[in-house]
C-alpha positions, 0 to 999 in steps of 0.5 A: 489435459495432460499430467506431470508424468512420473518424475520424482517417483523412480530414477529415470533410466537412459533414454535416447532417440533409438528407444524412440524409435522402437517404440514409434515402430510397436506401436505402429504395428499395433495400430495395424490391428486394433485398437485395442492392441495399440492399448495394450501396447502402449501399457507394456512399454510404460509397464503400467496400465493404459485406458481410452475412456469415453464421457458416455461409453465409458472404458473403450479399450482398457489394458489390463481390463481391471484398470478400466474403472481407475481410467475412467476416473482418471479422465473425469478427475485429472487432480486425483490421479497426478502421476498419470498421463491423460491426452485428448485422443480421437473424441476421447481420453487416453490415461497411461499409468507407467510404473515409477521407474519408466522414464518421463520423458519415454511416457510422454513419448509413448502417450503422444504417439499413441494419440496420435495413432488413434486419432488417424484410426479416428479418422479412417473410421470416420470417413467408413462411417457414412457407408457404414451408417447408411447400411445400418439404416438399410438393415433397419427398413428391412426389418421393419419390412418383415425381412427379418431372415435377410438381416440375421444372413447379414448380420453373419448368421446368428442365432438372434431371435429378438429385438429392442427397439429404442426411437430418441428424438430432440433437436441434437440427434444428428450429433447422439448419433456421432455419440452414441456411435462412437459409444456403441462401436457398431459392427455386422460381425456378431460379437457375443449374443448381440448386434446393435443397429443405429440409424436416421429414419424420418429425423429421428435415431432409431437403435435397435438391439438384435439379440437372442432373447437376453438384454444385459441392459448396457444399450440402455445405458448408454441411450439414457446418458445420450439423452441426458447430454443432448436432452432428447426424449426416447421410448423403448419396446422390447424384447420382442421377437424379430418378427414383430419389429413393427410393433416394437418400432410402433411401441416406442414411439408411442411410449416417447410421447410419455417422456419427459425432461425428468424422464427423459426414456421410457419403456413401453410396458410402463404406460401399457399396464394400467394400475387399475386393470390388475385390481379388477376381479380377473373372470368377469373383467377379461370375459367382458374385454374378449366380447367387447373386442371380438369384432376387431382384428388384432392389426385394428386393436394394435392401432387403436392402443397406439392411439390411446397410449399416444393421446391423439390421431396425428400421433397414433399416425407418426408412431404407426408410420401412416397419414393422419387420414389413414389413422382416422378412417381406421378408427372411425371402421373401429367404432363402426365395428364396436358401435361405440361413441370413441370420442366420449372420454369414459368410452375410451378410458374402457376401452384402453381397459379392454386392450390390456385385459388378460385373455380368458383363462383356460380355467374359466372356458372349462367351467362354463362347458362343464356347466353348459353339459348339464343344461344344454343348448340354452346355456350356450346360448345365454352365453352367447346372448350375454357376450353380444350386450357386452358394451364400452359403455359400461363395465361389468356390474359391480366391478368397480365396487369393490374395496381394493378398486375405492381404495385405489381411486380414493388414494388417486384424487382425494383431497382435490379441492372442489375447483381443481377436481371439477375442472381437471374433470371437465378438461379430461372429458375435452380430452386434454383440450385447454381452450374448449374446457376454459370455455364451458368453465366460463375461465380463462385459459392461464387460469385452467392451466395454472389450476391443471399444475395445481392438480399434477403436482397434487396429484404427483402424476404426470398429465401429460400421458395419455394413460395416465389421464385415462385412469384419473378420468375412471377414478373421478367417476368412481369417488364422484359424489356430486355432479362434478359440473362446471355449474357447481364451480364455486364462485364469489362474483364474477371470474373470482373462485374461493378456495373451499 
């Protein structure tokens, strides 16, 4: 992959084995620092530009820094650019542009030994890179440990005070690591308000951006084109404070089992708020959240959204790094605690309700102590008396009845055929269990399926997210007229069902 040069566009000057000489001893010296010297030496000797682009970081080093975008497309379209020079370089491209009277042969000269240069850096990094790596991955068990201050100490002492967490998993992440590595250029040494930290935790790439509250987005960039060039599936959580790296690491595994080939990362608050939660009358909906909740410590309702956003026990217990026992007895303690059936569907749609409710407003406690004053105890304790019947079972009353609730539910499953509506509310009831909902739907399998397509693609929602499912399920109910049973499947002999 390499271009003509720059005959023909300026007489070529002497040029003889001394100049060569002095130009392998430059750019000697400047691959002794960086490589961004070496860069920028091998564009002063062919007064031009010089640029190492990178298929997924982009402009890895680029001399002047306005050159960057012309090198990276030089490197992508070689065609368009025929007066530059492009040579494969340490995993990447080196692009020289020389000026029209620097001498062909001087170019070539200068590219080769460049590339040259960088591949020996290349190879000197590569062999730091196993240690280096294996203390990013060390500094990761730390924070997820709590040992939030010993990992700001080394990562030189920076102000950082939060992180993003991003976990990509798929059958390519040993070579995304390389990649995105490579891509990243990781260091310990703060450079402007962030420090990126890669490693391998349990098969899969956990990255973690340690910053000071600000995330300019490139990392996610970056990850995004991982993804997409090794097809692997990622969540992200975050900013949050670097006292909360848990939840963030617990956060992102979550979202991941929301990912998808079409989306292959997704954020943590794209499946933790729910549409229907801001549409709910906001006094009564967060006062009957705060009742329900009360008997549940905030490591217990942790887990039990992590277990509602992931869809299943074993993989609540892969998010949350616990046994898949552990998870289960925790949550049998929790519906203990709340006394509420957690394997009915409509209990769990409540309850995923309740976890993203808004806490009680400030407002709303003064107004009730404010009324309270006039009548005394009794008003306290009809308060305390109406918090204790708050149940999952049921929402408030009336607080599905509204216009703008309809509304939502109708736009969300209208036009459903009678078939498709009521065995996509029979297989939401099995919670997303294909083989007992085809059973009680007296169908087959393939046939569940193929009508379960019918209805994501009416209904342009991915079923596969467990949120998702959880919102469908409340606005069945809600815009239900019948029984939607599968008695009332419509039926013309046998297995055959006609179209309504």
């Amino acid at each position: 992959m390499m271009g003509t040069g720059t005959t023909g566009h300026g007489p070529n000057g002497p040029w003889d084995a001394r100049d060569g000489r002095d130009t392998t001893g430059r750019l000697l010296r400047a691959a002794t620092g960086s490589g961004a010297r070496l860069i920028a030496e091998a564009a002063t000797l062919v007064q031009g530009w010089a640029v190492l682009a990178d298929p997924i970081a982009g402009a890895v080093y680029s001399a002047p820094a306005a050159a960057a975008a012309d090198g990276v497309h030089a490197a992508a379209a070689p065609h368009d650019h025929p007066y530059s020079v492009q040579l494969p370089a340490a995993g990447a491209v080196l692009v020289l542009a020389p000026a029209p009277a620097t001498p062909a042969e001087h170019t070539g000269h200068v590219a080769a030994t460049t590339a040259a240069l960088l591949e020996v850096r290349g190879q000197r990094a590569a062999e730091l890179r196993g240690e280096q790596m294996r203390l990013h991955t060390t500094l990761l068990r730390l924070l997820l440990a709590g040992h939030a201050d010993a990992v700001v100490d080394a990562l030189g002492g920076g102000a950082y005070t939060h992180v993003t967490v991003y976990r990509l998993t798929g059958e390519d992440t040993l070579a995304a690591h390389q990649v995105l590595w490579r891509a990243v250029r990781p260091t310990l040494t703060p450079h402007a308000d962030a420090c990126t930290l890669l490693g391998r935790l349990d098969g899969e790439l956990v990255v973690a951006e340690v910053h000071r509250g600000s995330d300019d987005g490139r990392i996610l960039r970056l990850v995004s084109r991982v993804c997409e060039r090794h097809g692997l599936l990622a969540g992200m959580a975050g900013p949050l404070p670097l006292a909360e790296m848990s939840t963030a690491y617990c956060d992102a595994a979550a979202a991941r089992h929301s990912a998808t080939p079409a989306h292959r990362i997704v954020p943590a608050d794209a499946i933790g708020a729910p549409r229907l939660a801001p549409l709910l009358p906001v006094a009564p909906y967060a006062r009957w959240a705060a009742a329900v909740l009360r008997p549940l410590d905030p490591a217990q309702q942790h887990l039990l959204l992590v277990w509602l956003r992931t869809g299943s026990k074993p993989s609540a217990a892969e998010a949350l790094g616990l046994s898949a026992g552990t998870v289960r007895a925790r949550i049998r303690e929790a519906a203990r605690l709340l006394d509420a059936d957690l394997e009915d569907a409509t209990v769990r749609a409540h309850l995923l309700l309740a976890l993203r409710a808004p806490a009680p407003a400030d407002s709303d406690a003064a107004a009730d102590a404010t009324s309270g004053s006039g009548s005394g105890s009794g008003s306290d304790e009809a308060a305390l008396r109406n918090a204790g019947e708050a149940r999952l079972e049921a929402l408030p009353g009336g607080i599905l009845d509204t216009g703008a609730v309809r509304a939502w539910a109708g736009g969300l499953v209208d036009g459903l055929e009678p078939r498709l509506r009521i065995a996509l509310t029979c297989w939401l009831r099995h919670h997303a269990r294909t083989a007992p909902a085809a059973t009680e739907l007296h169908v087959h399998r393939t046939t569940l399926t193929t009508w379960l397509h019918q209805c994501a693609d009416h209904l342009a929602q991915n079923l596969a997210d467990a949120t998702v499912r959880a919102e469908i399920h409340l606005a069945l109910r809600i815009t239900r007229c019948g029984r939607d049973a599968p008695a009332d499947l419509p039926r013309r002999g046998g297995r055959t069902y006609r179209r309504a």
